[in-house]
C-alpha positions in Angstrom: 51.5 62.3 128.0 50.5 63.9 130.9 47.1 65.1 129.6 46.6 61.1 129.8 47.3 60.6 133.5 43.9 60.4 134.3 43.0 58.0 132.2 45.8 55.6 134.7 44.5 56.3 138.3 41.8 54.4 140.0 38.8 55.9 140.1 38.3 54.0 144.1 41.5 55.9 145.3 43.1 58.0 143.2 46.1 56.4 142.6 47.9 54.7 139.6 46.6 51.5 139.5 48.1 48.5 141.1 47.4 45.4 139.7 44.5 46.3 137.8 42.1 43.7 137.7 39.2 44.4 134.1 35.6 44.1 134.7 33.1 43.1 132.5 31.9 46.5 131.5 35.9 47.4 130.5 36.5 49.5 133.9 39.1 48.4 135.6 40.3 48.4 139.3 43.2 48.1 141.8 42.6 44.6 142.8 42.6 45.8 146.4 40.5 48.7 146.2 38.0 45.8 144.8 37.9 43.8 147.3 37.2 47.1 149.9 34.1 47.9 147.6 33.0 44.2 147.7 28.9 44.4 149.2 27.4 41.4 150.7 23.9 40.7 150.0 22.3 39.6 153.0 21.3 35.7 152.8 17.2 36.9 153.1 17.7 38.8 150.4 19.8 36.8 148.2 17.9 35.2 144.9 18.7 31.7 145.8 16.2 32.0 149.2 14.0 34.1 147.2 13.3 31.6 144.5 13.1 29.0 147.3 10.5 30.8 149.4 8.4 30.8 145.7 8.4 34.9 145.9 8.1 36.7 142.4 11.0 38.4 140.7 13.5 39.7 143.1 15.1 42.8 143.1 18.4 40.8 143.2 17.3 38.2 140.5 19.7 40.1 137.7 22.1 40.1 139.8 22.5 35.9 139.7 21.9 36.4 135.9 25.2 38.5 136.3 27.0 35.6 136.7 27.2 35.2 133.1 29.0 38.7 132.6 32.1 36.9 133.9 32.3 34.8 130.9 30.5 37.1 128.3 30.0 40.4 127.9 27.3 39.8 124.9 25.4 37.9 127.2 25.7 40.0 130.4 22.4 42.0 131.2 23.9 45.0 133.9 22.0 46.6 136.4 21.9 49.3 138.9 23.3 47.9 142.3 21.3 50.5 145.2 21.2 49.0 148.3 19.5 47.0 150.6 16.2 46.5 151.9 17.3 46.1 155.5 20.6 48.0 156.8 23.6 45.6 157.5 24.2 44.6 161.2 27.9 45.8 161.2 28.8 49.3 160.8 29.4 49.9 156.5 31.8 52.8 154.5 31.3 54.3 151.3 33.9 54.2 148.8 34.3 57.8 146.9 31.6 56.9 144.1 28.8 56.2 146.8 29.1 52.5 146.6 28.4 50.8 150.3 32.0 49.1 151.2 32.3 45.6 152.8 32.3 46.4 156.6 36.4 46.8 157.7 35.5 45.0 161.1 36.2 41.7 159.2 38.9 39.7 159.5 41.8 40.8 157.1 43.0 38.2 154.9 46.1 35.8 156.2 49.6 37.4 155.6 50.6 34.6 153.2 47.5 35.6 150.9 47.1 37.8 148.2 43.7 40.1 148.2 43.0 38.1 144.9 43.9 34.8 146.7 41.6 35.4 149.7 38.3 34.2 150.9 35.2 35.9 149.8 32.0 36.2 151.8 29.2 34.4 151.0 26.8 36.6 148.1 29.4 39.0 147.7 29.0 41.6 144.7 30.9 44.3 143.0 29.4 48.0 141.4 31.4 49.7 138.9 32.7 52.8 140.3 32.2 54.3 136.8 29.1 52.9 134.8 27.5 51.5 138.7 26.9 47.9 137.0 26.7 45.3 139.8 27.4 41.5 139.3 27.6 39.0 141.9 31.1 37.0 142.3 31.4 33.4 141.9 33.3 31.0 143.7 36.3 32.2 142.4 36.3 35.6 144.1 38.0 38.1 142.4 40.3 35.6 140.6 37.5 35.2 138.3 38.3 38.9 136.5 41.3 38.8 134.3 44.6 40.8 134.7 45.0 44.2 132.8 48.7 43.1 132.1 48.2 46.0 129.4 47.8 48.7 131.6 50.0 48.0 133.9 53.4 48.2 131.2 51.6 51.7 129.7 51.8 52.7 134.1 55.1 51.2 134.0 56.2 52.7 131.1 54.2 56.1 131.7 55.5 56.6 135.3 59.5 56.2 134.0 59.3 58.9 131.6 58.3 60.7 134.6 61.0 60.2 136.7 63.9 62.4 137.3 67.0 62.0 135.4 68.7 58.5 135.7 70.9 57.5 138.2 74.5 55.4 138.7 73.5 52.6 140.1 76.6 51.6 141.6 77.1 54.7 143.6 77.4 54.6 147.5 76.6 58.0 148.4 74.6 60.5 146.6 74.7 58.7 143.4 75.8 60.6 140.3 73.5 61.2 137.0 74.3 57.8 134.7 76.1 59.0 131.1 75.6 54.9 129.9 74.0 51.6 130.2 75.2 48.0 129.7 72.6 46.2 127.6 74.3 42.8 128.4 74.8 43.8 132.7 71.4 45.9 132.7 72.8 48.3 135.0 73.2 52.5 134.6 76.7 53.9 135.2 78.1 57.5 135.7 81.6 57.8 133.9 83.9 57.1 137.2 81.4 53.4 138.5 82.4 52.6 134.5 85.5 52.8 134.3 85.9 51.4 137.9 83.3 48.5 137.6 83.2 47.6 133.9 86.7 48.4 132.5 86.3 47.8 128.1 88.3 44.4 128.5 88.2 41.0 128.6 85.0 39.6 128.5 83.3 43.6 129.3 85.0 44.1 125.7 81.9 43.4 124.4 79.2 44.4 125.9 77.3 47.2 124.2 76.8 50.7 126.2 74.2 52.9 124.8 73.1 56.1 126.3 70.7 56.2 129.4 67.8 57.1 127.2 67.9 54.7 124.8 68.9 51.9 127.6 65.2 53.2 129.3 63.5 52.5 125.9 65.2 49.3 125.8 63.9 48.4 129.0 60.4 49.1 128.3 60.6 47.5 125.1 61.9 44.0 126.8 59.1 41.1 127.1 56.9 41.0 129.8 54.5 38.1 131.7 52.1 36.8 129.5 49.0 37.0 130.6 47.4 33.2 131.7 43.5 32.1 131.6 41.4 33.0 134.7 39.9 29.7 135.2 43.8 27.8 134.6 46.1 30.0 135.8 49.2 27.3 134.7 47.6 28.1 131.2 48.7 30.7 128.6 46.1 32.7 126.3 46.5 31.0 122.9 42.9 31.5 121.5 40.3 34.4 121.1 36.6 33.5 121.5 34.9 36.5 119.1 31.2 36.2 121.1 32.2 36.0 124.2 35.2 38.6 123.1 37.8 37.1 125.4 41.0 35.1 125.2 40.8 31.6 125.9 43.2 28.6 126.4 43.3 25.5 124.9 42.1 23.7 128.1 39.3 25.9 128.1 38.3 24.9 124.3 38.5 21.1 125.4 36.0 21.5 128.4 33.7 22.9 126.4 33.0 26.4 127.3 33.2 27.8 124.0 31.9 24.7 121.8 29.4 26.7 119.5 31.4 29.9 119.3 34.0 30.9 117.1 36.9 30.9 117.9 40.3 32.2 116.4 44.4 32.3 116.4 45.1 35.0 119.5 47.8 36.7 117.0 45.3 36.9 114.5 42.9 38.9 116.5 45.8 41.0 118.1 46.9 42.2 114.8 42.9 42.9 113.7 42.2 44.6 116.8 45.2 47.1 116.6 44.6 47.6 113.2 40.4 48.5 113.9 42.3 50.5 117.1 44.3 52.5 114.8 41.6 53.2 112.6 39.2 55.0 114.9 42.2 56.6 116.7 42.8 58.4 113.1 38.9 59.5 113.2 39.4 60.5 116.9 43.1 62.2 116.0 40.8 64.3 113.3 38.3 65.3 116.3 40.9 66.2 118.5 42.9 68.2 115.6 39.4 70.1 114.8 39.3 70.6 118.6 42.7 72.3 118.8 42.2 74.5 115.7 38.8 75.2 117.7 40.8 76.0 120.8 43.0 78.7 118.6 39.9 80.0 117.5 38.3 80.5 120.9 41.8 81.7 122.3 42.2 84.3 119.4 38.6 85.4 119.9 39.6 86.0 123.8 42.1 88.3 122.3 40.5 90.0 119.5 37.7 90.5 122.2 40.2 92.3 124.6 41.1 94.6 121.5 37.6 95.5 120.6 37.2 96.0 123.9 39.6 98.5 124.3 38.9 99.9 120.9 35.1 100.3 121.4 35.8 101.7 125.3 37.7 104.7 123.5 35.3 105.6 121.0 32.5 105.4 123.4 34.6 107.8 125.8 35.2 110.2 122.2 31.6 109.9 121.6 30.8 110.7 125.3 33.4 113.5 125.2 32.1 114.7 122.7 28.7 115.1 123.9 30.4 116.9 127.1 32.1 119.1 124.6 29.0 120.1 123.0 27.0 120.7 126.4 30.1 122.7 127.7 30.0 125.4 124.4 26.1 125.6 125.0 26.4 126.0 128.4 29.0 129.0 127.3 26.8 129.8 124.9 23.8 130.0 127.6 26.1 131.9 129.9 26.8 134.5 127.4 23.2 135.1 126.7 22.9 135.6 130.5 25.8 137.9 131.4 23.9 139.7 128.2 20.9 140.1 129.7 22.9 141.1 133.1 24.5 143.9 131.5 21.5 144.9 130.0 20.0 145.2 132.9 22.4 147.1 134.5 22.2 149.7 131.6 19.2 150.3 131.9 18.7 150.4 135.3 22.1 152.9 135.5 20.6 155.4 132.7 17.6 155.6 134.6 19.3 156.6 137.7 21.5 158.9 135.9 18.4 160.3 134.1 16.6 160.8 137.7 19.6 162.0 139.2 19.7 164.7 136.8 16.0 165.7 137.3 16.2 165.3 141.1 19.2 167.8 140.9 17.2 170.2 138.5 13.9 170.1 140.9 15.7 170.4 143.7 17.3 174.1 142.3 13.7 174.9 141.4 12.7 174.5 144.7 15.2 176.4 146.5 14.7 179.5 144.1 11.1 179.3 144.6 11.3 179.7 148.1 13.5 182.6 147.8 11.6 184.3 145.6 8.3 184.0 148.3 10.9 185.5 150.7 11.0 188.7 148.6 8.6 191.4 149.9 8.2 193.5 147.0 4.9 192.5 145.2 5.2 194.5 141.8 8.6 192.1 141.6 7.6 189.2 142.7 4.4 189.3 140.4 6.5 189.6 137.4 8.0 186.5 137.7 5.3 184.1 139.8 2.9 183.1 136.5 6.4 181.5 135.1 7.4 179.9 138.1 4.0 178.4 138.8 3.9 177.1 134.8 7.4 175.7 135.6 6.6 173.8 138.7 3.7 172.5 137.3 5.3 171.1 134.3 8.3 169.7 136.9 6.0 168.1 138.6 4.0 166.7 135.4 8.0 165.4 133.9 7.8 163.4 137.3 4.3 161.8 137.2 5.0 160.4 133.5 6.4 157.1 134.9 9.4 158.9 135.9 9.5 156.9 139.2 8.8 153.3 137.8 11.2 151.5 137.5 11.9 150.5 133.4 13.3 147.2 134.3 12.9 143.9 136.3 15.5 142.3 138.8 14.2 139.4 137.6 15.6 137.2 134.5 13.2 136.2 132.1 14.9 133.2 131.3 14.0 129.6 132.2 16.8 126.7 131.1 13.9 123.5 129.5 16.7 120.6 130.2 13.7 118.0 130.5 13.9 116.7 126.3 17.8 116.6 126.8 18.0 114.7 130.8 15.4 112.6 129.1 17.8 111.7 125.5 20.6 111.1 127.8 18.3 109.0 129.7 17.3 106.8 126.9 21.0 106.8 125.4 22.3 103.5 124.7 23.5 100.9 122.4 22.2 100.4 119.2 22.5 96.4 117.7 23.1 97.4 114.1 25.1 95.9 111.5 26.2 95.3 108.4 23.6 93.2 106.3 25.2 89.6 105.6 26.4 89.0 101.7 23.4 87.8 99.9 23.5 84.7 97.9 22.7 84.0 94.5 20.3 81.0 94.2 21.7 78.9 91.2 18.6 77.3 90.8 16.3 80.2 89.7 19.0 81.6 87.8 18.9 81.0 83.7 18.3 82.5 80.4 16.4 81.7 77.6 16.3 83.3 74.3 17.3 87.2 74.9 16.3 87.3 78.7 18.0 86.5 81.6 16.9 85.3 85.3 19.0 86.2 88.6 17.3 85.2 91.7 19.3 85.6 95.3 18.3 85.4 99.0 19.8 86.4 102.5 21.9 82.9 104.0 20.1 80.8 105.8 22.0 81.6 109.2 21.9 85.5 108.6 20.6 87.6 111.7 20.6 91.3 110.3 17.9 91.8 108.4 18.6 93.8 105.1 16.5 96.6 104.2 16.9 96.2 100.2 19.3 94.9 97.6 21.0 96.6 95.0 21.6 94.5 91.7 24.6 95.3 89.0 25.2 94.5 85.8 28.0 95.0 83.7 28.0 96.1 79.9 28.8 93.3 78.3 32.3 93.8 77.7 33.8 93.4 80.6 33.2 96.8 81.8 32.0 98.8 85.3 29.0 97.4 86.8 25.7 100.2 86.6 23.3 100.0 89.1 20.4 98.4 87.6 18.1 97.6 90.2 17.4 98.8 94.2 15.0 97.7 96.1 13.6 94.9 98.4 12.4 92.1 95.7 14.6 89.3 95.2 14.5 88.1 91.6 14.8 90.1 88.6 14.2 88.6 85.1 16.4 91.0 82.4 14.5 91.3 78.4 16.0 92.3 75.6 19.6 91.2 75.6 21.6 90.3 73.0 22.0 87.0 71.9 25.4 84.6 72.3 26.4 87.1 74.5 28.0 87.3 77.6 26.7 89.3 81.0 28.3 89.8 84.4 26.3 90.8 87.6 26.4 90.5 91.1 24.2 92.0 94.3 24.9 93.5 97.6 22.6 94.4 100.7 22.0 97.0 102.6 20.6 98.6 105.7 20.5 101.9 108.0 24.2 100.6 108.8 25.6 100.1 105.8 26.1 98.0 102.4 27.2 94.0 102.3 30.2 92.7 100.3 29.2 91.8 96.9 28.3 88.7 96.2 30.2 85.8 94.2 30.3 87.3 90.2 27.8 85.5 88.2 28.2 85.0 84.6 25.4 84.5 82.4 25.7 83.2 78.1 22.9 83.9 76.0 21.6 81.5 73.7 22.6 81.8 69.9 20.1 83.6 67.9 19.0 80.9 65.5 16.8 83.2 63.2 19.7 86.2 63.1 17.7 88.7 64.4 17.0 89.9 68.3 13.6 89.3 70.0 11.9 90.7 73.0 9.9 88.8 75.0 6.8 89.9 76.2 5.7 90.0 80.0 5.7 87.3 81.8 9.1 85.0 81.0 8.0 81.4 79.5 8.9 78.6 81.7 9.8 76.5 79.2 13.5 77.4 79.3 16.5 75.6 78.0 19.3 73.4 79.7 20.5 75.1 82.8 24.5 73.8 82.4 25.9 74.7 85.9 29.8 75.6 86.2 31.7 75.2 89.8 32.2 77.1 92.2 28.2 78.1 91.7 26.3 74.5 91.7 28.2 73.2 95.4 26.4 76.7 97.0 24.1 78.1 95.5 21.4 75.6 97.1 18.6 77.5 98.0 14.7 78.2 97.4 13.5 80.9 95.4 11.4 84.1 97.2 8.8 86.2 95.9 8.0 89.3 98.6 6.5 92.0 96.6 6.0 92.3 92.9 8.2 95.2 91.2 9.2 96.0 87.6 11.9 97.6 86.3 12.9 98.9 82.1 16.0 99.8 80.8 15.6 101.4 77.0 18.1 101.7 74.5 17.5 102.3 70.7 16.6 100.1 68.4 16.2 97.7 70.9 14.4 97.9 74.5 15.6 96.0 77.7 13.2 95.3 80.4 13.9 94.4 83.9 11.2 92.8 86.0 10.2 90.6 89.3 7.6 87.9 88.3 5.5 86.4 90.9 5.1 83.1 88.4 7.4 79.9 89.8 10.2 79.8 87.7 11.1 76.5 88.2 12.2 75.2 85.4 15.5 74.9 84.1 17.1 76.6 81.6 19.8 78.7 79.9 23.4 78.4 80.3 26.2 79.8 82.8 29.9 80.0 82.1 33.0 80.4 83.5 34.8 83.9 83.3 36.8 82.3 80.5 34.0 82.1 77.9 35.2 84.7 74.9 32.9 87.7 74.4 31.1 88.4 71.3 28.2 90.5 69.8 28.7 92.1 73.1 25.4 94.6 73.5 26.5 98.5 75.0 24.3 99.5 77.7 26.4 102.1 79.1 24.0 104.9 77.9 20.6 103.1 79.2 17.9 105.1 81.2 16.5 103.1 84.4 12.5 103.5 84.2 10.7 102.1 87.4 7.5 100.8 87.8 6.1 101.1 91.7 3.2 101.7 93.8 2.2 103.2 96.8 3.4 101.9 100.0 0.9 101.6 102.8 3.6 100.2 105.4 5.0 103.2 105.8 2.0 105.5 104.9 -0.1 107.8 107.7 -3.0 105.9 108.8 -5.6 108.1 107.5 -4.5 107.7 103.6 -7.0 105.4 102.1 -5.5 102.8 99.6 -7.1 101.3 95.9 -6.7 100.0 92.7 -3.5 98.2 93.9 -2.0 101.0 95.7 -1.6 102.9 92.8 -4.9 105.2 93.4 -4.4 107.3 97.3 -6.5 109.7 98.9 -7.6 110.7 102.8 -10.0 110.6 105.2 -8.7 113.6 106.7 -9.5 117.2 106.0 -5.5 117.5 107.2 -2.5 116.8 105.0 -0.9 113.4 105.3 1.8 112.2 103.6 2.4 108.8 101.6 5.8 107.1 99.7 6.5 105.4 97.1 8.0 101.4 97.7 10.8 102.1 95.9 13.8 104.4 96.8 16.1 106.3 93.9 19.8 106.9 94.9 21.1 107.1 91.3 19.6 107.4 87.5 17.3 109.6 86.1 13.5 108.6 87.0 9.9 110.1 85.8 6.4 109.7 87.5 3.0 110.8 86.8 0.0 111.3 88.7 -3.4 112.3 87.5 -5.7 113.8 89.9 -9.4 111.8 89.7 -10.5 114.5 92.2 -10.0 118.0 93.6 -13.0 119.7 95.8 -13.1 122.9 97.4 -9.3 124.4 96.1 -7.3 122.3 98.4 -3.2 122.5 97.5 -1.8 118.8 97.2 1.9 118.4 97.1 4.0 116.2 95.2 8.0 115.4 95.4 10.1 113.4 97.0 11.3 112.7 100.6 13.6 110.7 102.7 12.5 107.3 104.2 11.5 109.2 107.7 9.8 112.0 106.5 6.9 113.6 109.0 3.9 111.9 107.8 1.0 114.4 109.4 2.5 117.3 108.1 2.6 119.0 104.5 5.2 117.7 102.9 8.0 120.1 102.5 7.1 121.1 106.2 10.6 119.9 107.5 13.9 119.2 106.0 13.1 115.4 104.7 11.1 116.4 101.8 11.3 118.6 98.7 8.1 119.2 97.2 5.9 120.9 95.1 2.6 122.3 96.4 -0.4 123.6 94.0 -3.9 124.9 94.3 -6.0 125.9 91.1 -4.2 129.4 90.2 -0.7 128.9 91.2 2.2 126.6 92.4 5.0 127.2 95.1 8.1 125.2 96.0 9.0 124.1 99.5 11.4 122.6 101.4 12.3 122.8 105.1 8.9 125.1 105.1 10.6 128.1 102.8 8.5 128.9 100.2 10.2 129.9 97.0 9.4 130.4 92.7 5.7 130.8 92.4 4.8 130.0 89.6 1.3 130.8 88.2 -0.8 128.2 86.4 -2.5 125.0 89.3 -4.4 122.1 88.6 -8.1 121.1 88.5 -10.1 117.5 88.2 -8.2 115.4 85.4 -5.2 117.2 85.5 -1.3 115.3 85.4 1.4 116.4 87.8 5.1 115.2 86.6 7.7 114.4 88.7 11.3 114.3 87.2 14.2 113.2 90.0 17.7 113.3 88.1 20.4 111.7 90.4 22.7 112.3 87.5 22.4 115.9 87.8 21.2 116.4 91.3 18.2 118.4 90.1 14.6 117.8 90.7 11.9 119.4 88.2 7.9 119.4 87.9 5.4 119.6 85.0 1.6 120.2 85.0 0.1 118.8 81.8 3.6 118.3 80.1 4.7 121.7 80.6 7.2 122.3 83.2 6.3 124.4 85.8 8.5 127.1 86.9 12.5 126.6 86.8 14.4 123.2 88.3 12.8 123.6 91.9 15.7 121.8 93.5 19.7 121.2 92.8 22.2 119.5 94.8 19.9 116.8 95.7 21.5 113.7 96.6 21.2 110.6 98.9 18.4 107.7 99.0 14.9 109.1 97.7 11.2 108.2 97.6 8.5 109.6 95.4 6.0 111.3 98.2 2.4 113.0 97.7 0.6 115.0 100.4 -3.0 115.3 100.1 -6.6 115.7 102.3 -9.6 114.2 102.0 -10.7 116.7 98.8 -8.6 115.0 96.6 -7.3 111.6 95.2 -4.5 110.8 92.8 -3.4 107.8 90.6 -0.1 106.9 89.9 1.6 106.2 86.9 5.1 104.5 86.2 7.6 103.2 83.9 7.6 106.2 81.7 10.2 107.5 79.8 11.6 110.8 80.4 9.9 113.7 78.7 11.6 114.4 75.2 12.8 117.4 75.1 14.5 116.9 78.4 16.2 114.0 77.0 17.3 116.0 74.5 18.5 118.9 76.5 20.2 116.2 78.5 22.1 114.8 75.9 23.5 118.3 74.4 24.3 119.1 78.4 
């Protein structure tokens, strides 16, 4: 209850309201803080001189029509109340909504009279402190608004289950908490003021005590005043006037007041009223429940916030700990290879000083037995032995002009730290706003089948904000087996040929982007038709729209709402013997209905095994992601370059499981350039060769002979190249993890790749001297298939 305390206090002063009085626009007030926002018009100003004087409308003219709002609300027209043309004589208030307040220098009312009871001025009106509708009073002052007798028992009532615990009434001195009431005395006693002041005899026999609390419902539940009319205040309300929506009394229906309206039994209305009451307070009570559960949510999300928080705060300080990590063992790193050079240094520079120290030592002893041996004085002697001495000196002194005395090493350090590419990553290093792709939904409308084929169509939700780079569409084989990857890439409707009929199918779809995969969506099961002529057909390319009943089963037809999307056209095959499957995107509106869904109850029979079926694409070139110099024709399936430099272009579709096989012929090759053909990942260097860095696997050939590369290592040359006309294969097997090439359906050299795995895209490098076409959807060569199957 206390959440509805405001609802209770006058918006004027604050306080509960005493003796509320209930304007025409349902506010109500104290009836004394009404009379202190009473304005009075001044008499130039009022409508009645206007009208005399013959001046146009007034700006006070609605206020005289106001009148009528004490009567009828219906017929009330309200209006803004502002102000006054000229400022009042006598000093003026404002009440706390703004509202200019009667002047306080007039008289107060005599003692013996009530606020309600006492004279108005002259042209007095009222605003609204809530809504700020004016009316002017009548003669009847502020007697003319009737009594909210209402409000004042739910204040009543409201203000004693606020009080503090009840009290002995008969106590002298600091009275004692009351443990009963009379019923019959209406009076609270503590357990010594009862037995004391109402012993359980004689005539107190029988009186009924009840506890204090109940004795407090009791008392709110006893009668109070009825309410009387306004305009007889000796009468009681006995009627209800439904236009003017306002009791009445009977005096009032005899003058006439209400003669053309209709009027009915006050009970009557009471009960119809509480009842319409009730009603919207359940609508409201629904609001106000959603609002709590909404409250939860928002105070759990405060919470769950604070945890993510905390969580994402310690794997950013991992993250950036680790990147501290890794700079601290390079900068070891970095330090080792300079103490390295340091003590290189000093080796060097320390063998040459022990080398020249050596060498001084032996020149030095030359010296001082050369100029001994000129000391001697005997000629014959000294001849003997000068030519060798001269030779040896000379040669001393060519050992030291060889570069003896220059120095073999630098005090410098050769070494310079470039920091700039890694200041400026931890420069640009923040937060990327990736996520998850949303679960895509399948769109019951465009899904169907008809005959041996099947239709699934799905879309993003309307509300989804991650974009998805591609979808990835599973079926299941028919006998309630593991879904197979059938399809991946970005269309979003796929029609399946070729299955068997009165059959039952299973699929579902997922997104996916650079963050991740979605949750699948809602299982979606498909019935073929019966096969009325006992054999299975295949229908051609494209589907017929004229399909058969669509029957949709719950939970499917109350979400599955949406509109059908056709982004890029894209085929797919699946081929089984004796009979061939084909999977497909049609650009044709498909909006007719057709085929038949059931629930995950329907039996299965004639079930068709596709466990064993070979996934054949059909594709083009993609010039979104192409270098800008590749030149694009014959619906992206033909390439070649204005550029006498290698640039790279991919396929639209991407291969992360299966076994896939690709052609390309080669309409022209001048002057013995070496193409290359392969695969790469999505953000493979597109100026380059491809192979050049680690994205791409490829194969490169001229007109003699053919290399491998990946990661720019060259390996298995084979001889044997390619001229005008001739057809390069491509064979990607996800199964295996190997990747093989053919020229002219022989295969060239061994597998040139194992252990590939991931997300792949068929990829060509070429110049300007040559141009390719593409060719897809063909099956894998035969005797690999073979060599397959006995593997």
């Amino acid at each position: 209850m206390e959440e509805m305390e405001e609802e209770l206090k006058c918006p004027v002063c604050g306080s509960f309201y005493r003796e509320p009085i209930l304007l025409p626009c349902s506010h109500n007030l104290c009836q004394a803080c009404a009379r202190n926002i009473l304005v009075q018009t001044p008499e130039s100003e009022s409508p009645r001189s206007r009208r005399a004087s013959g001046s146009g409308a007034s700006d006070y003219d609605y206020l005289d029509l106001d009148k009528m709002s004490l009567y009828s609300e219906a017929d009330s027209g309200y209006g803004s109340y502002g102000g006054f043309a000229s400022a009042p004589t006598t000093p003026s208030q404002k009440s706390p909504n703004g509202v200019r307040v009667f002047p306080p220098a007039m008289p107060p009312p005599a003692a013996h009279l009530s606020p309600a009871l006492a004279p108005v001025p002259r042209n007095s009106c009222i605003t609204c402190p809530q809504c700020h509708r004016s009316l002017i009073l009548d003669d009847r002052g502020l007697r003319g608004f009737p009594k909210n007798r209402v409000l004042e028992g739910v204040i009543d009532r409201y203000q004693q289950s606020k009080a503090a615990a009840l009290k002995c009434q008969l106590c002298e001195k600091a009275p004692k908490e009351a443990t009963v009431m009379c019923e019959q005395c209406d009076v609270f006693y503590c357990d010594p003021c009862r037995l004391r002041c109402h012993p359980p005899r004689g005539p107190l026999a029988k009186h009924r005590l009840v506890p204090p609390a109940q004795g407090r419902v009791s008392r709110r539940l006893s009668p109070r005043k009825v309410s009387t009319c306004t305009d007889h205040e000796l009468e009681n309300h006995s009627m209800y006037c439904v236009q003017c929506k306002m009791p009445v009394c009977y005096q009032c229906l005899e003058e006439g007041k209400h003669s053309n309206h209709e009027v009915k039994a006050l009970g009557a209305m009471w009960k119809l009223h509480k009842s319409q009451l009730s009603q919207a307070l359940n609508g409201l009570s629904d609001r106000a429940k959603e609002a709590k559960e909404f409250l939860v949510q928002l105070r759990n999300m405060v919470q769950q916030i604070q945890e993510n928080s905390v969580e994402f705060e310690a794997c950013l300080v991992a993250q950036c700990d680790a990147l501290i990590d890794a700079l601290n063992r390079r900068k070891a790193q970095l330090l080792a290879r300079v103490n390295k050079e340091h003590e290189h240094k000093l080796k060097v520079v320390r063998d040459q000083i022990s080398h020249c120290t050596v060498k001084l030592r032996q020149t030095t002893g030359l010296m001082e037995y050369c100029l001994e041996v000129i000391k001697e004085n005997d000629p014959s002697g000294f001849l003997q032995i000068s030519d060798a001495l001269i030779r040896r000196v000379h040669l001393t002194e060519d050992q030291w002009g060889k570069g003896t005395l220059t120095p073999r090493m630098t005090t410098d350090f050769d070494l310079s730290l470039d920091n700039s590419p890694l200041l400026q990553s931890i420069h640009q290093l923040d937060f990327v706003q990736m996520k998850v792709p949303a679960t895509p939904i399948l769109q019951l409308e465009e899904c169907c089948t008809h005959n041996s084929s099947a239709t699934l169509s799905w879309k993003q939700p309307p509300l989804s904000t991650v974009p998805a780079e591609g979808y990835i569409l599973e079926l299941d084989d028919g006998n309630g087996g593991q879904f197979r990857e059938v399809y991946v890439g970005k269309e979003t409707m796929c029609t399946v040929d070729g299955l068997h009929f009165n059959s039952t199918y299973n699929a579902r779809i997922k997104a996916f982007n650079k963050a991740g995969v979605s949750q699948y969506s809602k299982t979606l099961v498909l019935q073929t038709p019966e096969d009325t002529d006992s054999e299975e057909q295949t229908l051609p390319f494209p589907v017929p729209s004229e399909r058969l009943p669509l029957r949709r089963m719950s939970p499917f037809s109350s979400t599955l709402n949406l509109q059908p999307s056709f982004p890029r056209r894209s085929y797919f095959d699946f081929r089984s013997s004796p009979h061939q499957l084909s999977l497909h995107s049609s650009l044709q509106s498909l909006n007719a209905p057709g085929g038949n869904f059931e629930t995950q109850s329907t039996p299965y029979s004639q079930l068709v095994d596709i466990k064993k079926l070979l996934a054949v694409a059909w594709f083009a070139f993609d010039p979104g992601s192409a270098h800008s110099d590749i030149i694009f024709s014959n619906d992206n399936l033909t390439v070649t370059c204005s550029s006498y430099d290698d640039r790279v272009v991919l396929g639209k579709t991407g291969f992360s499981k299966g076994v896939h096989y690709w052609e390309l012929t080669v309409d022209r090759y001048d002057n013995h350039p070496d193409p290359a053909f392969g695969v790469a990942r999505i953000d493979v260097m597109k100026d380059v060769m491809l192979g050049k860095d680690d994205k791409a696997w490829a194969m490169y050939v001229d007109n003699n002979r053919s290399w491998f590369m990946h990661n720019n290592s060259h390996t298995n040359r084979t001889e044997g190249g390619i001229a005008k006309g001739a057809t390069v294969g491509v064979l990607l097997d996800l199964n295996r993890k190997t990747l093989t090439f053919f020229i002219n359906d022989e295969q060239q050299g061994p597998i040139a790749f194992e252990n590939v795995d991931g997300l792949f895209f068929p990829a060509v490098s070429l110049n300007r001297n040559v141009q390719v076409t593409l060719h897809t959807g063909l099956p894998v060569p035969d005797f690999y298939s073979s060599r397959a199957s006995i593997a």
